[in-house]
N, C-alpha and C positions, 0 to 999 in steps of 0.2 A: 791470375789473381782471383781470388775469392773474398766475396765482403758477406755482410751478415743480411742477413732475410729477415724483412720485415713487412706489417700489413696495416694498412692505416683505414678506421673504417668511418665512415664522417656517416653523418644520420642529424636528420634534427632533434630538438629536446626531446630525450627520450627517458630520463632520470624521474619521473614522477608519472603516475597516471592520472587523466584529464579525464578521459568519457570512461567510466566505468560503469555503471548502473544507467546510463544514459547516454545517448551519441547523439552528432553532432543532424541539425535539422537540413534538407535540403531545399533550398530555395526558387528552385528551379533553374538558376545558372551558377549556383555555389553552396557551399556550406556555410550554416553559421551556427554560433555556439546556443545551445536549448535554451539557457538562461538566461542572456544577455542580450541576442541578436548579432554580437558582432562576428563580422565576417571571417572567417577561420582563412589563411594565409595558403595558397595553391602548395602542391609540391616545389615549383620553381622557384617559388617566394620562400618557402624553408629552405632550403637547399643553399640558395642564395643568401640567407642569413645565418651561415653554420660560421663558428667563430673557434672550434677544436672540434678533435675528432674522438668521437664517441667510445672506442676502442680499438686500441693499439698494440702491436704483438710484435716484439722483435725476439725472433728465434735464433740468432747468432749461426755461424760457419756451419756451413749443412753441407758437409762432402764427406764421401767415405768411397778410398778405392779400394778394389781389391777384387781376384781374378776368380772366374768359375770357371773350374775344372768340368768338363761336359765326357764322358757319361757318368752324371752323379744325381743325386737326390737333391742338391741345393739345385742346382743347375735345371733340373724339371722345375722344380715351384719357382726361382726367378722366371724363366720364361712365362711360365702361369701365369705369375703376377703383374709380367711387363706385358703380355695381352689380353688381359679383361678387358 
């Protein structure tokens, strides 16, 4: 059986930019925001507050049979291709 392919990609909020013209200050044990002071949230702590995933790709049935005839010119470039 064959089901369909798909790729799920979680990130945290990533739809707007935040530090552009300016980045985030270091504190000596963390980040915090240049304007405000408050403490910018670790990787662990976004990660952990992901609530959907950033982008999604469902590519559906990805099979294709069908035979190489060897000594041919498909048959050189499949190989080729199957040992990069």
């Amino acid at each position: 059986m064959i089901r369909a392919t798909f790729c799920e990609l979680w990130w945290p909020q990533c739809d707007r930019p935040v530090y552009v013209d300016r980045i985030p200050v270091w504190t000596g044990s963390e980040y915090a925001d240049p304007d405000t002071g408050e403490v910018l949230p670790t990787w662990r702590e976004a990660v952990a507050n992901l609530r959907s995933p950033a982008h999604l790709m469902r590519l559906g049935d990805q099979f294709e049979m069908r035979g190489i005839i060897a000594p041919s010119a498909e048959a050189d470039r499949a190989v080729r291709y199957l040992c990069k």
